[in-house]
C-alpha beads as a LAMMPS data file, in Angstrom:
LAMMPS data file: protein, C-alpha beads

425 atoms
424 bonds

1 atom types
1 bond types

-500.0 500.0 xlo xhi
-500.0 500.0 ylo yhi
-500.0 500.0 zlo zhi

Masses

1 110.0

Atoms # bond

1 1 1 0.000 0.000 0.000
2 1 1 1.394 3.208 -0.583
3 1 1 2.772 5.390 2.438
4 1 1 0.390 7.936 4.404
5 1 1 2.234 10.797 2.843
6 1 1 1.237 9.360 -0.788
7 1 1 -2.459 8.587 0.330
8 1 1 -3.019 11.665 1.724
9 1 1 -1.880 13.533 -1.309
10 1 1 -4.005 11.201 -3.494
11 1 1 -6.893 12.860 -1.538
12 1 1 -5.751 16.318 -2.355
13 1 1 -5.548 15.348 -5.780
14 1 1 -9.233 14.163 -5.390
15 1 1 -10.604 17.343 -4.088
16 1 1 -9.059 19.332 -6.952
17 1 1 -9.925 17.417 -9.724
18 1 1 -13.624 18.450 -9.828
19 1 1 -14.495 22.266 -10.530
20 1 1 -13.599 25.264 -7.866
21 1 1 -17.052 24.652 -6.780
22 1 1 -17.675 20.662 -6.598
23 1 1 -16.636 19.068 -3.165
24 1 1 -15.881 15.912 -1.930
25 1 1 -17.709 14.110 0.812
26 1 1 -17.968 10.889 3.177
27 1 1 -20.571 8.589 2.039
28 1 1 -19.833 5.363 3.956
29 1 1 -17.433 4.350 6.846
30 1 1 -16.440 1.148 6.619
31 1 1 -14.133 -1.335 7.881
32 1 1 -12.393 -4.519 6.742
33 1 1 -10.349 -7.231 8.838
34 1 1 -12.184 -7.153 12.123
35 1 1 -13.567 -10.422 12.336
36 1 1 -13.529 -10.042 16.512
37 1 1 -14.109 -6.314 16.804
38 1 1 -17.226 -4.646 16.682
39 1 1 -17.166 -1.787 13.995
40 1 1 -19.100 -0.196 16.830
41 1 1 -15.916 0.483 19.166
42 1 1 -14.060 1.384 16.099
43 1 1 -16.557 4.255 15.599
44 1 1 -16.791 5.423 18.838
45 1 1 -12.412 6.267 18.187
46 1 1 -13.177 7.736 14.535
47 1 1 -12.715 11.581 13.807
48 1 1 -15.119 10.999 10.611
49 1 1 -18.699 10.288 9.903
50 1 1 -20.791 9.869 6.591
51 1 1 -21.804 13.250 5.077
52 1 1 -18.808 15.058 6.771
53 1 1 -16.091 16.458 4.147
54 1 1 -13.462 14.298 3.042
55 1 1 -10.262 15.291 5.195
56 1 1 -6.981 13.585 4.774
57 1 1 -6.274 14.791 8.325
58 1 1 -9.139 13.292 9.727
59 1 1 -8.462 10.024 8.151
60 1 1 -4.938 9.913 9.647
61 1 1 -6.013 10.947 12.537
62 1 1 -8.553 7.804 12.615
63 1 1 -6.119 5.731 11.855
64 1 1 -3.633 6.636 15.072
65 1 1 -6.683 6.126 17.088
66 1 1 -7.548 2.935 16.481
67 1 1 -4.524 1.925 16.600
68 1 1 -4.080 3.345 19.841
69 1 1 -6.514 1.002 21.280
70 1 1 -3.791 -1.253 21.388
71 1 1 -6.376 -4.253 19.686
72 1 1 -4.501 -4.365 16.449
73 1 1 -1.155 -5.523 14.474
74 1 1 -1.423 -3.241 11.674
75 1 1 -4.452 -0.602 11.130
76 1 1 -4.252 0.993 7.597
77 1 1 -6.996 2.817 4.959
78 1 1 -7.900 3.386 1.401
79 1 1 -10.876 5.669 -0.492
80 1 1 -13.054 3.553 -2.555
81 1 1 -13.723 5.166 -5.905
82 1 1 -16.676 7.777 -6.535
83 1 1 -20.171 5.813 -5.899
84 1 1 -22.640 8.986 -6.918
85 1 1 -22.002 12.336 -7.957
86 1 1 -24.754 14.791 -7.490
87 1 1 -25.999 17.583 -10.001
88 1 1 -23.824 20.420 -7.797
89 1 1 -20.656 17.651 -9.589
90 1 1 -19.981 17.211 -5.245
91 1 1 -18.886 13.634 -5.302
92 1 1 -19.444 11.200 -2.935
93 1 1 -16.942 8.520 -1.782
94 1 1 -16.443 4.925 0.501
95 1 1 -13.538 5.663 3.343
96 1 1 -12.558 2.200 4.323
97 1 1 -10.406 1.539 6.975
98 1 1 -8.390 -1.852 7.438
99 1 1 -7.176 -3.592 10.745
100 1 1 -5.350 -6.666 11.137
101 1 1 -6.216 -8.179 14.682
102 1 1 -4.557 -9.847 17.576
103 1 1 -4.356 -12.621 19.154
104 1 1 -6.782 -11.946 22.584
105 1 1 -6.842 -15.133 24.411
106 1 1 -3.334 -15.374 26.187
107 1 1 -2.750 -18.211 28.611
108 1 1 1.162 -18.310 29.882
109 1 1 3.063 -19.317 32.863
110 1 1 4.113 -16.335 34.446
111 1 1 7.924 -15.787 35.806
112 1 1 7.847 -13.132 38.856
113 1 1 11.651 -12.075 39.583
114 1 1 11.664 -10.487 43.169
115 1 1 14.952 -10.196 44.919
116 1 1 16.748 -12.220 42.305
117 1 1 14.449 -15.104 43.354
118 1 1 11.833 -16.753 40.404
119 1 1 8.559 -16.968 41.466
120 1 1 6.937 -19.483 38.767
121 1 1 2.768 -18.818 38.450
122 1 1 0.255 -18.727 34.991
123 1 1 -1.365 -15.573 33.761
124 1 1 -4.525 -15.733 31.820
125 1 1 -5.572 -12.644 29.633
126 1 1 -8.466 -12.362 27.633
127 1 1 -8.838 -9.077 25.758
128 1 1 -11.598 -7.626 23.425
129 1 1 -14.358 -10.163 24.974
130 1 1 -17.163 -10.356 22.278
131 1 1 -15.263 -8.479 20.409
132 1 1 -16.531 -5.193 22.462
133 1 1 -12.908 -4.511 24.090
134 1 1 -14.110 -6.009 27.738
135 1 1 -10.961 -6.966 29.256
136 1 1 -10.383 -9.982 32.066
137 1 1 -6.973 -10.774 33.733
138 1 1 -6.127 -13.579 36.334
139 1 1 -3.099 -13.891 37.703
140 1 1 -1.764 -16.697 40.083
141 1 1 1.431 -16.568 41.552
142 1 1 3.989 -18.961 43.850
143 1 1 6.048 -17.292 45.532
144 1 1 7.581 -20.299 47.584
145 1 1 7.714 -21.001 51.517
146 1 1 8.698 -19.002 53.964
147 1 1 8.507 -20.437 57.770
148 1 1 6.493 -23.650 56.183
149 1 1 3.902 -21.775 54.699
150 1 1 2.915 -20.884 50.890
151 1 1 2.660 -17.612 50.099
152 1 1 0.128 -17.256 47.106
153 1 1 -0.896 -14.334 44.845
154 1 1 -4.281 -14.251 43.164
155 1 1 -5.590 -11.265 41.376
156 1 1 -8.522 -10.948 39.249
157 1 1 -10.318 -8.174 37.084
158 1 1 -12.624 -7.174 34.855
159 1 1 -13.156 -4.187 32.160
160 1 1 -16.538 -3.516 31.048
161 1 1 -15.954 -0.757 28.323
162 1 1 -18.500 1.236 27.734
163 1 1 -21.116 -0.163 29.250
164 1 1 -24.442 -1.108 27.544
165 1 1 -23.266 1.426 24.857
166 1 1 -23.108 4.463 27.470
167 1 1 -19.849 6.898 28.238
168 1 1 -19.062 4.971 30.956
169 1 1 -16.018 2.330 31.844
170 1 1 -16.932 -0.441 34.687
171 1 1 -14.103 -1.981 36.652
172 1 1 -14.109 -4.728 38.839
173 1 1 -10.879 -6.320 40.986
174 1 1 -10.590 -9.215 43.696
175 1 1 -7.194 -9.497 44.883
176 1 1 -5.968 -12.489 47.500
177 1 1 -2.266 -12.604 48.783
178 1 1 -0.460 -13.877 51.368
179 1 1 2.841 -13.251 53.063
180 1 1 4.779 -14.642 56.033
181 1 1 6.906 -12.051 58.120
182 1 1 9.616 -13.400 59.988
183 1 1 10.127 -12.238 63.966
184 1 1 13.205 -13.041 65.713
185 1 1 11.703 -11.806 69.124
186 1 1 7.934 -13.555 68.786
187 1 1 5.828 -16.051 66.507
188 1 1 6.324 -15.640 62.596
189 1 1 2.778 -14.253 61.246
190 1 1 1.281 -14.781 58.295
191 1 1 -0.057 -11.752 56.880
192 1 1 -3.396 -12.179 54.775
193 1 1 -4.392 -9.318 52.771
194 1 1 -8.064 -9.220 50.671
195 1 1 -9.513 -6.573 48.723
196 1 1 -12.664 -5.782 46.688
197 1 1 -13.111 -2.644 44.210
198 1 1 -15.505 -1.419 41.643
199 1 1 -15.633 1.422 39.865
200 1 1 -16.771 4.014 37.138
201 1 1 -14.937 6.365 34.880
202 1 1 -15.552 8.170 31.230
203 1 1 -13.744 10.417 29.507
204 1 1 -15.172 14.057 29.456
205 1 1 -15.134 14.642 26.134
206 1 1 -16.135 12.002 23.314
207 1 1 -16.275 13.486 20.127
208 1 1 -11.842 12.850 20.959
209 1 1 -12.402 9.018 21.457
210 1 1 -11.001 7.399 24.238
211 1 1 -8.483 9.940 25.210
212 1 1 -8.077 13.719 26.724
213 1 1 -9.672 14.683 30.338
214 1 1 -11.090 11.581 32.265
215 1 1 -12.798 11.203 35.428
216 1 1 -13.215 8.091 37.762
217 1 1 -14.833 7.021 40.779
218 1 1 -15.845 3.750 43.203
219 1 1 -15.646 1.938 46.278
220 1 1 -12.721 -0.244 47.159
221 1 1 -12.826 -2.994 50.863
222 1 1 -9.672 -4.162 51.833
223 1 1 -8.845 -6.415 54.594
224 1 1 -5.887 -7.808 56.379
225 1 1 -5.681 -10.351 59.115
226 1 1 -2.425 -12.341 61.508
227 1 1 -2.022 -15.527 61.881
228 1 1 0.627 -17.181 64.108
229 1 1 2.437 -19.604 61.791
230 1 1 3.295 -21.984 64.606
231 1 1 -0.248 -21.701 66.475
232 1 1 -2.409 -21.087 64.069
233 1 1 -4.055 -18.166 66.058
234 1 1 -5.780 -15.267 64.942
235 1 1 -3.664 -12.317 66.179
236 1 1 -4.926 -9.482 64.726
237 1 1 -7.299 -8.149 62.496
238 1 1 -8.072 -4.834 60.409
239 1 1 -10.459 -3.477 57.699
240 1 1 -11.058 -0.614 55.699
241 1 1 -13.910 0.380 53.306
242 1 1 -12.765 3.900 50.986
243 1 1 -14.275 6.333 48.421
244 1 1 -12.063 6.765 45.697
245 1 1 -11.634 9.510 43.076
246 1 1 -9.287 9.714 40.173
247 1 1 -8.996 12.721 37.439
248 1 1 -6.373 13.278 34.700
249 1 1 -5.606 13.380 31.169
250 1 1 -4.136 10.642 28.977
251 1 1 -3.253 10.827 25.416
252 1 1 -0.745 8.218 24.689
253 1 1 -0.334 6.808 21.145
254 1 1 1.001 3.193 20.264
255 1 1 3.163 2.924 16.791
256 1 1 5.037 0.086 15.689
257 1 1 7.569 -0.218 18.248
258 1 1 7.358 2.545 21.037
259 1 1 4.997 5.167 22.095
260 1 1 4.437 9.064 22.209
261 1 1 2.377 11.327 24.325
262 1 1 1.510 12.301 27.552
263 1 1 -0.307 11.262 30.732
264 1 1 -1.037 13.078 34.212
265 1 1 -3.094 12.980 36.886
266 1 1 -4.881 13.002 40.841
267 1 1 -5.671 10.007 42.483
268 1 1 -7.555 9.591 46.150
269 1 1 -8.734 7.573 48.250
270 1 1 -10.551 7.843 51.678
271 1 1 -11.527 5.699 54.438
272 1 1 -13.427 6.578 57.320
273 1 1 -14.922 5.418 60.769
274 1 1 -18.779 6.301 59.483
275 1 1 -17.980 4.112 56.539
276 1 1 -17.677 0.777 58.836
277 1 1 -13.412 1.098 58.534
278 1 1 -11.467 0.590 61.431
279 1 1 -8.349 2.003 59.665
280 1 1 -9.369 5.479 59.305
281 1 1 -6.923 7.222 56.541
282 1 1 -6.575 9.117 53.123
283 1 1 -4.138 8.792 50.305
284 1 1 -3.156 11.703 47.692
285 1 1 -1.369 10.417 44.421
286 1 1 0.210 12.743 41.839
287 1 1 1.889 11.284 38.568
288 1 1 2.675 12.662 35.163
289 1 1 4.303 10.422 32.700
290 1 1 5.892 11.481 29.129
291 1 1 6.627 9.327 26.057
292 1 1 8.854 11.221 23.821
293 1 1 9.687 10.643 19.859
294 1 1 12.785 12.369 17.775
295 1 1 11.808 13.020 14.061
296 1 1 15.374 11.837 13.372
297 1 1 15.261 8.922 14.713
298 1 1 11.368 7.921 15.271
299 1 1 12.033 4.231 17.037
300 1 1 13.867 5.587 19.579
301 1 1 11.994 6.746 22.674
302 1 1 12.439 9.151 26.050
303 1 1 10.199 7.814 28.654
304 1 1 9.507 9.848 32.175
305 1 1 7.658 9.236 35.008
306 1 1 7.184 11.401 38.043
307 1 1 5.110 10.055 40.908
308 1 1 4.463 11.822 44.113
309 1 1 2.033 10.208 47.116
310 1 1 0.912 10.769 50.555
311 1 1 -1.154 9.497 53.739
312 1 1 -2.569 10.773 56.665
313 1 1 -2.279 7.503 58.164
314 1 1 -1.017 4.063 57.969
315 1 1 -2.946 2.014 55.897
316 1 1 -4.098 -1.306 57.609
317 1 1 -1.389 -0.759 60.477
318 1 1 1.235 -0.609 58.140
319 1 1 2.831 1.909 55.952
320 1 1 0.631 3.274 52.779
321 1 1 3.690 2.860 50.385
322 1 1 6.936 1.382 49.346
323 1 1 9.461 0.767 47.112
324 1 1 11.961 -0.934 45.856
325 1 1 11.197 -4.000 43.171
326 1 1 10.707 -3.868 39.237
327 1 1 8.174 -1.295 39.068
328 1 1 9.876 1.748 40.789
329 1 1 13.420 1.902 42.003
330 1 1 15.317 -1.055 39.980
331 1 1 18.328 -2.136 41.874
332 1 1 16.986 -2.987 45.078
333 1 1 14.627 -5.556 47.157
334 1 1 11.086 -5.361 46.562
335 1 1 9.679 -3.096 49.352
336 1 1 13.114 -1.745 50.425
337 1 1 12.205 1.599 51.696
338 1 1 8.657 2.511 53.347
339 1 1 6.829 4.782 54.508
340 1 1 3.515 7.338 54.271
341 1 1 4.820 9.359 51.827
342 1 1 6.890 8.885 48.910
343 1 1 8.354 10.568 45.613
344 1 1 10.001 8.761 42.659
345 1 1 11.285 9.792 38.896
346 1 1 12.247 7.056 36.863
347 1 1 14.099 8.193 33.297
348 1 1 14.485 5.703 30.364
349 1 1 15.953 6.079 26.936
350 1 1 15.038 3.025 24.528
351 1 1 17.131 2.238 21.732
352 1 1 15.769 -0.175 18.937
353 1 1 18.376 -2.801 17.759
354 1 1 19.167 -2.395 13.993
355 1 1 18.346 -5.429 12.398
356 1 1 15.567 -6.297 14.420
357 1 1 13.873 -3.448 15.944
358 1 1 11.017 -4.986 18.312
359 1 1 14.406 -5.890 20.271
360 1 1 15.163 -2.613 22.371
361 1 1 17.896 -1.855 24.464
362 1 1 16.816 0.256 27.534
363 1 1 18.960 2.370 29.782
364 1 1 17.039 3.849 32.857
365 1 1 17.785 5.589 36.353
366 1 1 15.739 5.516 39.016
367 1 1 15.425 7.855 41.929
368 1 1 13.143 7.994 44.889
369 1 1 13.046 7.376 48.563
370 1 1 9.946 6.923 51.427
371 1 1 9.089 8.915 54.197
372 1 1 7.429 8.278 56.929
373 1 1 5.747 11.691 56.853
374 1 1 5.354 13.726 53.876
375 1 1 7.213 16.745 56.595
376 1 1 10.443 14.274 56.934
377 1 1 11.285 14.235 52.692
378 1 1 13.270 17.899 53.113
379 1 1 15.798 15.495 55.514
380 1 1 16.433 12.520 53.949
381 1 1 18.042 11.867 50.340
382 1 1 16.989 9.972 47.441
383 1 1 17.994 6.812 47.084
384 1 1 19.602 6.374 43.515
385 1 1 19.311 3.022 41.040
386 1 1 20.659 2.676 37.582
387 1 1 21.066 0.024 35.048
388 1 1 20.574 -1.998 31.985
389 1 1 17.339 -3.587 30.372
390 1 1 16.180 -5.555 27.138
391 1 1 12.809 -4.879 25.628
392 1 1 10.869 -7.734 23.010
393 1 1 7.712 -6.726 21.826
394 1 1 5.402 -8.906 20.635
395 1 1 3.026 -7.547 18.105
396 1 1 0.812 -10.791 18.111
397 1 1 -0.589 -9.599 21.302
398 1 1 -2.716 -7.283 23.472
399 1 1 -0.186 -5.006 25.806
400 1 1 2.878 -8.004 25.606
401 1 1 6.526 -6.399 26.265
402 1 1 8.101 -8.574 27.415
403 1 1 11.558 -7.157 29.769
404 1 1 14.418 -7.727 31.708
405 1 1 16.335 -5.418 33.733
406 1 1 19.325 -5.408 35.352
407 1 1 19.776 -2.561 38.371
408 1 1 22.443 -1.339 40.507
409 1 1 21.641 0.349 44.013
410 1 1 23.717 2.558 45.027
411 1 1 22.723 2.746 49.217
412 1 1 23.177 -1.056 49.132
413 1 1 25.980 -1.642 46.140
414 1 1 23.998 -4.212 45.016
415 1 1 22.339 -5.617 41.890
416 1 1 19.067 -6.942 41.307
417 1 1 17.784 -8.043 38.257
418 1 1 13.505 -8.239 37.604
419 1 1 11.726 -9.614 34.623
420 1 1 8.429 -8.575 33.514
421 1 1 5.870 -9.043 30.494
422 1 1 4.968 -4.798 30.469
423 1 1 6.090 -1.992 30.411
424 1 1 7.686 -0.695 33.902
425 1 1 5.122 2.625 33.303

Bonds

1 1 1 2
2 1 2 3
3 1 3 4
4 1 4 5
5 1 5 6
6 1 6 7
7 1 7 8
8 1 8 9
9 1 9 10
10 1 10 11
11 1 11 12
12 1 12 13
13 1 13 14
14 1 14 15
15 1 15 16
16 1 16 17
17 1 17 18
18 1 18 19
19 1 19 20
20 1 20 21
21 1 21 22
22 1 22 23
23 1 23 24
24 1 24 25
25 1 25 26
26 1 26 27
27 1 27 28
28 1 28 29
29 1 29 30
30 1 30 31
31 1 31 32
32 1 32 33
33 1 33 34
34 1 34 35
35 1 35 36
36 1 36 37
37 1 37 38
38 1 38 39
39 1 39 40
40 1 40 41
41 1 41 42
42 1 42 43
43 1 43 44
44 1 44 45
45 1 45 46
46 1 46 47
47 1 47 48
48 1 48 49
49 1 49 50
50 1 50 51
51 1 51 52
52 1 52 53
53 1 53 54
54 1 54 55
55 1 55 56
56 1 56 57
57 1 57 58
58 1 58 59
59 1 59 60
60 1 60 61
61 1 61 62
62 1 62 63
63 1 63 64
64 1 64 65
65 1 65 66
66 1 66 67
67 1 67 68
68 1 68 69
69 1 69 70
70 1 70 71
71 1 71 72
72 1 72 73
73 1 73 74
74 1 74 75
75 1 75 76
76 1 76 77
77 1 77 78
78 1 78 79
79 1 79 80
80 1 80 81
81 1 81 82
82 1 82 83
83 1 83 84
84 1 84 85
85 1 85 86
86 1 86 87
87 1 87 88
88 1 88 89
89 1 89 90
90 1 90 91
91 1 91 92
92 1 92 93
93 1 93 94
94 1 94 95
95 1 95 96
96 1 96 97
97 1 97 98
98 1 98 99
99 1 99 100
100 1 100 101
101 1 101 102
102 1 102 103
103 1 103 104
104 1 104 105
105 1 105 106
106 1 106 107
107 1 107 108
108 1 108 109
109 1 109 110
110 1 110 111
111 1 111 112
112 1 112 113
113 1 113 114
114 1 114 115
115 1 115 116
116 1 116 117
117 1 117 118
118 1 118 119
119 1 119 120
120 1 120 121
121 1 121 122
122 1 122 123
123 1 123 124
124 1 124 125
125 1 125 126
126 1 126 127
127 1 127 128
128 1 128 129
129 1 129 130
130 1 130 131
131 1 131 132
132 1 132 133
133 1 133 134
134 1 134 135
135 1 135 136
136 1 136 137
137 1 137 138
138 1 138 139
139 1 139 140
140 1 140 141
141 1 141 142
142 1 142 143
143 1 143 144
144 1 144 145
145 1 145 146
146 1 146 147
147 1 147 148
148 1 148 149
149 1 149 150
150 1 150 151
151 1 151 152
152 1 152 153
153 1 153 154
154 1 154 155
155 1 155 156
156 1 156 157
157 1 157 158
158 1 158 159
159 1 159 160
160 1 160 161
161 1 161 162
162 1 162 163
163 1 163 164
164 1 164 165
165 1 165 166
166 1 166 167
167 1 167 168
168 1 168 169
169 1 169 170
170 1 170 171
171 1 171 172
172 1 172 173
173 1 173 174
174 1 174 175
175 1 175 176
176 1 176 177
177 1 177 178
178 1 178 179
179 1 179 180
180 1 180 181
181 1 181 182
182 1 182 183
183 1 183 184
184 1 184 185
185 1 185 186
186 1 186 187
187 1 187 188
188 1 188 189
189 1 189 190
190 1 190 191
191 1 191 192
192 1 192 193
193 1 193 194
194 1 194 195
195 1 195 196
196 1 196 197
197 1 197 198
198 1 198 199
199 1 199 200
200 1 200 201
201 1 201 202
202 1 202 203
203 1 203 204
204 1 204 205
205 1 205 206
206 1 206 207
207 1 207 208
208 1 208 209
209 1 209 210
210 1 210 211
211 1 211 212
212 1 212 213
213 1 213 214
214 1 214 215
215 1 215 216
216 1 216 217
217 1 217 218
218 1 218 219
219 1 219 220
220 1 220 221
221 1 221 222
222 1 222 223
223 1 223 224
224 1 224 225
225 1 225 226
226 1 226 227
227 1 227 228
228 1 228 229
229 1 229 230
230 1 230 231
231 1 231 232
232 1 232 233
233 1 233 234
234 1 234 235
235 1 235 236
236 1 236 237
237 1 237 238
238 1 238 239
239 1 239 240
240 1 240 241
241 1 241 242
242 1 242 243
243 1 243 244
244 1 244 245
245 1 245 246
246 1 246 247
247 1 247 248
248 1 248 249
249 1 249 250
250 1 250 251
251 1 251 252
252 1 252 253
253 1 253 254
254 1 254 255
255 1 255 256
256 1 256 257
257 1 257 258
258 1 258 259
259 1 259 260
260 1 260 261
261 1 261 262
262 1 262 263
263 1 263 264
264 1 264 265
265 1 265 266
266 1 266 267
267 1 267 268
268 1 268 269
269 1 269 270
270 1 270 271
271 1 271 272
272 1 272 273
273 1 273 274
274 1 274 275
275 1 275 276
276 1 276 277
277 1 277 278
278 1 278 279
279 1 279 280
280 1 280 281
281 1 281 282
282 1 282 283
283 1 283 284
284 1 284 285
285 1 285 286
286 1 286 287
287 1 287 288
288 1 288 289
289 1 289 290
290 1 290 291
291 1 291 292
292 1 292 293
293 1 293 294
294 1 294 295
295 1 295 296
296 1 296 297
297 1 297 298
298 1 298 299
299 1 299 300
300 1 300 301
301 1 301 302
302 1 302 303
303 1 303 304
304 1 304 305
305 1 305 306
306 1 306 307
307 1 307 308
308 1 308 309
309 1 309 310
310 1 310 311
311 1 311 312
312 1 312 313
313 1 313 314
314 1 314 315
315 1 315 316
316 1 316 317
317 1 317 318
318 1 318 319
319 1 319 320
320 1 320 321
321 1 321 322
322 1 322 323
323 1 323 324
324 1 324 325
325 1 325 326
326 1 326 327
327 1 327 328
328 1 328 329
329 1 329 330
330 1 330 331
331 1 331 332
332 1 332 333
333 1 333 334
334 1 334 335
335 1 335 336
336 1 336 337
337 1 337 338
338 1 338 339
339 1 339 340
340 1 340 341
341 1 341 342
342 1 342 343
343 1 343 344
344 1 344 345
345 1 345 346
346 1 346 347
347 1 347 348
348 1 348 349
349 1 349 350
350 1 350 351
351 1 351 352
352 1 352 353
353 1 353 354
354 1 354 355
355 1 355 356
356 1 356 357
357 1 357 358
358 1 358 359
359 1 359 360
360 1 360 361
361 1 361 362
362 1 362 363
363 1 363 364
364 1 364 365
365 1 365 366
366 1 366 367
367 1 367 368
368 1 368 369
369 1 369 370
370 1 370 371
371 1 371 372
372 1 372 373
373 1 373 374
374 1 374 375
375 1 375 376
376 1 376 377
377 1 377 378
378 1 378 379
379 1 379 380
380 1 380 381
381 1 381 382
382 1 382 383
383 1 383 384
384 1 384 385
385 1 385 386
386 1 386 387
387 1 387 388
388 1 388 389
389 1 389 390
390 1 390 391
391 1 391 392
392 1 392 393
393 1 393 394
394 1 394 395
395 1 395 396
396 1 396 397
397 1 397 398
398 1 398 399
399 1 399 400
400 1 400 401
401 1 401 402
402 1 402 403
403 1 403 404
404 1 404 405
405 1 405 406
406 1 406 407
407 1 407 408
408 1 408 409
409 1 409 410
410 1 410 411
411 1 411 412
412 1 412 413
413 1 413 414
414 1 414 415
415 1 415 416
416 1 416 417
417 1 417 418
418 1 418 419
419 1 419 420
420 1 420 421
421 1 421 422
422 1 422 423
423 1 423 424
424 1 424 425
């Protein structure tokens, strides 16, 4: 097919080869390839409609979006020849746009690298349910024996979007984990953390698809519970049911091999007494995340991330954050620092390998530290990680980049190395 440069010309070409007066206009959208999808959620991403004016802009523009919804290899277009011209000579033409799908059904074992340990486990993801881009994710994860007792990771959600055709995005998550914390002084407990959340979001303005200002909202039940490991008591217990609120603005679009755009945004969270909680706190998340692209050298990418949190209060009688792990500050043990406040910047630079450039090469640093107040960050550094990662992405699937990194901490001059099948952020 010839290149979007080419095409969009051709429709310049179009619009002045009929007199100063004749114009040239949409008379069908259609689409080609989507065997799974619903040409319904590729309308609702569309800047075009039948009877508009043709614009090559528009078109393009189309184009980026649905292939920002991440459900397709390839997503591509071409103008079907005039099907009617009127007596005015204003001509009327087919705009047909052509996607070549994913695989959606994804069924792996799952490799979790914590503390240079390998936790072996089996994700399940099935994207575009019914062809109406529902999502559902399980994950179960082994992450050995501590003390005699497996600790176990089960997480499960759900993506309704768009529900019954409205604005709207439904969520649902069930979470189950487990984890045994070792005591020198008293009895090893195993630490049993559940949680429940739903929610509701759309974005503010639809005529720009599934992008620009967004607003979110829902419940979320957690609850944690000791066990002695040797007796098998119950030690302690604690629960907490919260409002949550999230607003921002994403526009992030997926190419070939990287990504471009922007995100940012508030997140919150409260739990109080008169909502049945007995751990009464709130939590205040700031982020903004950039995904830059050089004209000179389009594969390559600049990726930041700036994240900035704080509680009132500890969160089931233990700190509201940490970090440390694959997801934050690479380089050291999952969970390193902690604390009720935090702040982290992570900086990548992604580097496509020449003959084959799905393979990236990734050099990040991290920085960041926790606080156990949001007053104590003006005394105590940030902790510093840097390092080395591989990047694989796999086309064939929904949201599949595959990574491994290796980091170096500088407060503990020591390396860890994490594996992962997405994107760090």
């Amino acid at each position: 097919m010839a290149s979007k440069v080419t095409k969009l010309w051709l429709v310049v070409l179009l619009l002045c080869s009929h007199s100063v007066n004749a114009v040239t206009y949409v008379n069908q959208i259609l689409f080609e390839g989507n065997d799974e999808t619903r040409a319904s959620v590729l309308r609702r991403e569309i800047f075009i409609s039948s009877g508009d004016i043709l614009d090559g802009n528009k078109i393009l523009s189309s184009v980026q979006a649905i292939m920002d919804l991440g459900l397709f290899r390839s997503v591509d277009y071409y103008l079907e020849e005039a099907v009617d011209v009127d007596f005015q000579n204003n001509t009327y033409m087919n705009v047909i746009f052509v996607v070549k799908e994913k695989y959606y059904l994804l069924v792996i074992p799952r490799l979790k690298t914590e503390d240079n340990r390998v936790h072996p486990g089996l994700q399940l993801r099935w994207d575009n349910i019914g062809g109406l881009n529902h999502e559902f994710h399980f994950l179960l994860l082994n992450r050995g024996k501590t003390s005699g007792v497996r600790q176990v990771k089960k997480e499960m959600s759900y993506v309704d979007a768009f529900v019954a055709g409205s604005d709207y995005t439904f969520s649902i998550s069930i979470a189950d984990d487990n984890n045994v914390t070792e005591n020198i002084l008293t009895e090893d407990e195993n630490v049993i953390d559940r949680s429940f959340s739903v929610g509701l979001s759309k974005f503010l303005d639809r005529s720009h698809g599934s992008r620009g200002y967004f607003l979110g909202y829902g419940v979320r039940y957690r609850f944690r519970q000791f066990e002695g490991v040797v007796s098998g008591l119950l030690l302690d217990e604690t629960d907490a049911t919260s409002l949550t609120m999230h607003f921002g603005y994403e526009d992030v679009h997926h190419y070939l091999h990287n990504r471009g755009g922007k995100e940012y945004g508030y997140a919150a969270e409260f739990s109080h007494h008169s909502l049945g909680s007995q751990s009464e706190f709130s939590i205040h998340n700031l982020y903004y995340r950039s995904y830059y692209r050089f004209d000179s050298r389009p594969d390559d990418n600049l990726n930041v991330q700036t994240l900035f949190s704080f509680a009132s209060n500890d969160v089931l009688d233990e700190y509201a954050f940490s970090l440390g792990g694959s997801d934050d500050l690479r380089g050291y043990d999952k969970n390193r620092f902690k604390g009720n406040a935090q702040f982290l910047m992570n900086i990548e630079y992604l580097l496509p390998d020449e003959d084959h450039p799905r393979l990236r090469y990734a050099f990040f640093v991290d920085t960041g530290n926790a606080y156990e107040t949001i007053h104590d960050i003006k005394d105590s550094p940030l902790e510093t990680a840097v390092g080395f990662g591989i990047r694989w992405k796999i086309p064939s699937f929904v949201k599949v980049d595959l990574r491994i990194d290796a980091g170096y901490g500088f407060a503990d001059d020591d390396y860890r190395i994490s594996a992962s099948s997405r994107h760090a952020f």
